[in-house]
Structure formats: structure tokens, C-alpha cells
C-alpha positions, 0 to 999 in steps of 0.5 A: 500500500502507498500514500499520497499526499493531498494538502495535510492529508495521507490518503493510501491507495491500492499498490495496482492504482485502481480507477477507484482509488485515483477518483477518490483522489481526484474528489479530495485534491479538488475538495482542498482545491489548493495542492498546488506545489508539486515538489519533485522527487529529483529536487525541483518543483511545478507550480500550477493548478491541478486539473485532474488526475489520469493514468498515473498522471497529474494534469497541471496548468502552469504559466508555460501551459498544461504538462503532464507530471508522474505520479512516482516523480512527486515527493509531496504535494503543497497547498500554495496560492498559485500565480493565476488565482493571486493575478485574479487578486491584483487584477480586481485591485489594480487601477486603470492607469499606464503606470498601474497596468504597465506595473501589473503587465511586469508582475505578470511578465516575472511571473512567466504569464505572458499572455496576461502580460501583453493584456495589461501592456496594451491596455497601458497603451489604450490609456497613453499611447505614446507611453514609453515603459508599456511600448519597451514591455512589447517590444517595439521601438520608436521609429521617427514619431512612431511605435513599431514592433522590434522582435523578428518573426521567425516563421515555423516549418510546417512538418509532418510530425512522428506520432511520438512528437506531442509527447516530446513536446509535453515532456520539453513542456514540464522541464520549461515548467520545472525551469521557470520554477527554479528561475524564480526561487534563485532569483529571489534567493539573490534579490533577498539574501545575495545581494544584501550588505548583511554578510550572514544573509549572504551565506544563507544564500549562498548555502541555499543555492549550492545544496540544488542537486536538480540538473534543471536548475542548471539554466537557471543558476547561469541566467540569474548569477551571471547577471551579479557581482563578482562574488556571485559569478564565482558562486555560479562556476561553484554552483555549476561544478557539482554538475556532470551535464553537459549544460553545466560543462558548456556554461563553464567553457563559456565563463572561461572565455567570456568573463570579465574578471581573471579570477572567474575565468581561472576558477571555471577553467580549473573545472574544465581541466579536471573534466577532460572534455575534448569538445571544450579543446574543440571549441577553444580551437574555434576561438582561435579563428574569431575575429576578436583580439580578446577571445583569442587571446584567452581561448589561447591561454585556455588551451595551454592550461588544458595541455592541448596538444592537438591545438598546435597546429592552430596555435601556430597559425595565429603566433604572428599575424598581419593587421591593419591598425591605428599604431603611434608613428614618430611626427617631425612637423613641430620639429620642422619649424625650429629652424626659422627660430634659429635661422643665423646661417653658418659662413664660411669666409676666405678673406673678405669673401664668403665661400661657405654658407649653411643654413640651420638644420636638425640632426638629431630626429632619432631623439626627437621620434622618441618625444612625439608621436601620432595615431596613423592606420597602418599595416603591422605585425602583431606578435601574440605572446599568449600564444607563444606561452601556450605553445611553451605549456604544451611542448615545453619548447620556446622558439619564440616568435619564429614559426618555421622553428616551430613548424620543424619541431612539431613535423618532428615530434607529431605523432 
């Protein structure tokens, strides 16, 4: 015999789940009208409002639309005001002004209820038309003296579905649910402990986050903690490192190459190093061919930490390269006017009559191009000393910025 949980009660049903004992269940779960919170055996939960319970399966309405949640994947079951029946609340008490309806629309909006989220935009736009703050909820932009719609429209292919793919779609449908619960709690957990001044509401949350086990969770954590300070980027790579999943692997990579703080990037790449994923080598190689001085710089310096061997034929195609660039050139043209200053020729005379005259002139420009200089677009070498040290943590060579001596080596020791 097992039990399930519906509100504060215990109701045990047959081991063979008959249609019996899910009815009377079904009676219960709306007789309490509140079991709304489903917490998941795997760590996450599903807000929403129960509809019925079928083949094993609860139905729930969530922000994200109906999904289908196993009976066995549920822990418990909590009474909680969902988000629909508090948006009934606020409704009946917003004003009908553009401010309150555009406050109402972001509520919505944070709430995952998108559709009531445009209603009360537009709503703001029936009342002031030109009203800013509802026009950037929908997404359009200002134009001259009108508003248009900013969002690109992408249109579906149409394609004849397997007959597996709606329950593809339900099971996509759940973990968005599940998603959008988790984005929730960490971003409250950050708005109310992590980013408070008091240090001990900042280790709650920080204890609060790390004890997440749900891979699900996994998006979540990157959106809302690489939006903050410092301490809590680096509270992400230590939230992300207890993740073998793949999406966990994937965000380190990208936090190793496109934070801003050393500090973060070292601490992340010291995750990858411990992983040995040769899709992130892969990737940094990539990187390498980007246009970007600064990506290449670190996706560099990333593959020599993670001893990348098979990155040095890449590493030596970007040792040096050819750019065209605004570099500081040596300038004689305030130089050049000295000379009317101190313009006495030199005369040399024999006798009485002149047989040499000199005129004034600057000999030592070598020291004067070291006194000024201007911004000049011109063709350079660009030796990427990043590189050479990646090269040198890979083989243990150093033949500087010399790529025929690299290039013997590596025909010679390549396997």
C-alpha cells in the first residue's frame, strides 16, 4: 500500500492504482482545491493548478501551459496560492492607469504569464499611447514619431510530425515548467539574501543555492548569477561544478572565455581541466579563428592550461599575424619649424669673401621620434605572446616568435 499526499492529508491507495482509488483522489485534491506545489522527487518543483488526475498522471496548468507530471516523480504535494488565482487578486485591485497596468503587465511578465502580460501592456497603451515603459514591455521601438514592433518573426516549418512528437513536446513542456520554477526561487534567493550588505544573509544564500542537486536548475543558476557581482559569478562556476551535464560543462567553457574578471575565468577553467572534455579543446580551437583580439587571446591561454596538444597546429597559425591598425608613428612637423627660430646661417669666409654658407638644420630626429608621436592606420605585425606561452605549456619548447622553428619541431615530434 502507498500514500499520497493531498494538502495535510495521507490518503493510501491500492499498490495496482485502481480507477477507484485515483477518483477518490481526484474528489479530495479538488475538495482542498489548493495542492498546488508539486515538489519533485529529483529536487525541483511545478507550480500550477491541478486539473485532474489520469493514468498515473497529474494534469497541471502552469504559466508555460498544461504538462503532464508522474505520479512516482512527486515527493509531496503543497497547498500554495498559485500565480493565476493571486493575478485574479491584483487584477480586481489594480487601477486603470499606464503606470498601474504597465506595473501589473511586469508582475505578470516575472511571473512567466505572458499572455496576461501583453493584456495589461496594451491596455497601458489604450490609456497613453505614446507611453514609453508599456511600448519597451512589447517590444517595439520608436521609429521617427512612431511605435513599431522590434522582435523578428521567425516563421515555423510546417512538418509532418512522428506520432511520438506531442509527447516530446509535453515532456520539453514540464522541464520549461520545472525551469521557470527554479528561475524564480534563485532569483529571489539573490534579490533577498545575495545581494544584501548583511554578510550572514549572504551565506544563507549562498548555502541555499549550492545544496540544488536538480540538473534543471542548471539554466537557471547561469541566467540569474551571471547577471551579479563578482562574488556571485564565482558562486555560479561553484554552483555549476557539482554538475556532470553537459549544460553545466558548456556554461563553464563559456565563463572561461567570456568573463570579465581573471579570477572567474581561472576558477571555471580549473573545472574544465579536471573534466577532460575534448569538445571544450574543440571549441577553444574555434576561438582561435574569431575575429576578436580578446577571445583569442584567452581561448589561447585556455588551451595551454588544458595541455592541448592537438591545438598546435592552430596555435601556430595565429603566433604572428598581419593587421591593419591605428599604431603611434614618430611626427617631425613641430620639429620642422625650429629652424626659422634659429635661422643665423653658418659662413664660411676666405678673406673678405664668403665661400661657405649653411643654413640651420636638425640632426638629431632619432631623439626627437622618441618625444612625439601620432595615431596613423597602418599595416603591422602583431606578435601574440599568449600564444607563444601556450605553445611553451604544451611542448615545453620556446622558439619564440619564429614559426618555421616551430613548424620543424612539431613535423618532428607529431605523432
Amino acid at each position: 500500500m502507498r500514500c499520497t499526499h493531498v494538502g495535510f492529508l495521507s490518503i493510501p491507495l491500492p499498490a495496482h492504482g485502481t480507477k477507484i482509488g485515483l477518483a477518490l483522489l481526484l474528489l479530495l485534491t479538488f475538495a482542498t482545491a489548493r495542492a498546488d506545489i508539486f515538489h519533485l522527487r529529483s529536487g525541483g518543483t511545478v507550480n500550477g493548478q491541478l486539473l485532474e488526475i489520469a493514468d498515473e498522471q497529474y494534469k497541471i496548468r502552469t504559466v508555460v501551459g498544461i504538462v503532464r507530471l508522474p505520479v512516482a516523480a512527486v515527493e509531496r504535494v503543497e497547498e500554495a496560492q498559485t500565480p493565476f488565482e493571486e493575478y485574479e487578486q491584483r487584477v480586481r485591485q489594480v487601477a486603470d492607469t499606464p503606470e498601474d497596468q504597465t506595473a501589473l503587465a511586469v508582475w505578470c511578465r516575472d511571473q512567466g504569464l505572458r499572455a496576461e502580460a501583453r493584456r495589461h501592456f496594451q491596455r497601458a497603451i489604450e490609456l497613453h499611447p505614446d507611453y514609453e515603459p508599456a511600448h519597451q514591455g512589447l517590444g517595439h521601438v520608436r521609429v521617427g514619431d512612431m511605435w513599431v514592433d522590434g522582435r523578428t518573426v521567425v516563421k515555423r516549418r510546417v512538418e509532418t510530425r512522428a506520432a511520438d512528437q506531442p509527447k516530446e513536446e509535453d515532456a520539453e513542456r514540464l522541464a520549461r515548467a520545472i525551469q521557470g520554477q527554479w528561475y524564480r526561487h534563485i532569483r529571489a534567493v539573490k534579490r533577498s539574501l545575495l545581494d544584501s550588505s548583511r554578510e550572514t544573509l549572504v551565506k544563507k544564500g549562498r548555502e541555499r543555492l549550492l545544496k540544488i542537486k536538480d540538473p534543471l536548475a542548471i539554466l537557471p543558476l547561469a541566467q540569474v548569477l551571471s547577471r551579479g557581482d563578482v562574488d556571485q559569478r564565482m558562486l555560479l562556476v561553484e554552483a555549476l561544478s557539482v554538475f556532470p551535464e553537459d549544460e553545466a560543462t558548456m556554461n563553464l567553457a563559456m565563463i572561461a572565455l567570456v568573463d570579465a574578471e581573471e579570477q572567474i575565468r581561472r576558477r571555471a577553467l580549473s573545472q574544465l581541466i579536471r573534466r577532460q572534455d575534448p569538445r571544450v579543446i574543440a571549441q577553444y580551437r574555434e576561438a582561435l579563428r574569431v575575429g576578436n583580439a580578446v577571445i583569442q587571446s584567452r581561448a589561447a591561454y585556455n588551451l595551454g592550461e588544458l595541455k592541448a596538444s592537438e591545438a598546435i597546429p592552430d596555435l601556430m597559425d595565429v603566433l604572428t599575424v598581419e593587421e591593419t591598425k591605428w599604431v603611434q608613428v614618430p611626427v617631425r612637423t613641430y620639429f620642422r619649424l625650429w629652424p626659422r627660430v634659429f635661422s643665423r646661417s653658418t659662413v664660411l669666409t676666405i678673406g673678405k669673401r664668403p665661400a661657405a654658407i649653411h643654413q640651420p638644420e636638425i640632426g638629431v630626429w632619432s631623439l626627437a621620434n622618441d618625444v612625439r608621436n601620432e595615431w596613423r592606420y597602418r599595416p603591422v605585425t602583431v606578435y601574440r605572446t599568449e600564444v607563444l606561452e601556450a605553445l611553451r605549456r604544451i611542448t615545453g619548447q620556446n622558439f619564440g616568435f619564429d614559426r618555421a622553428d616551430w613548424q620543424q619541431w612539431y613535423e618532428e615530434h607529431k605523432q
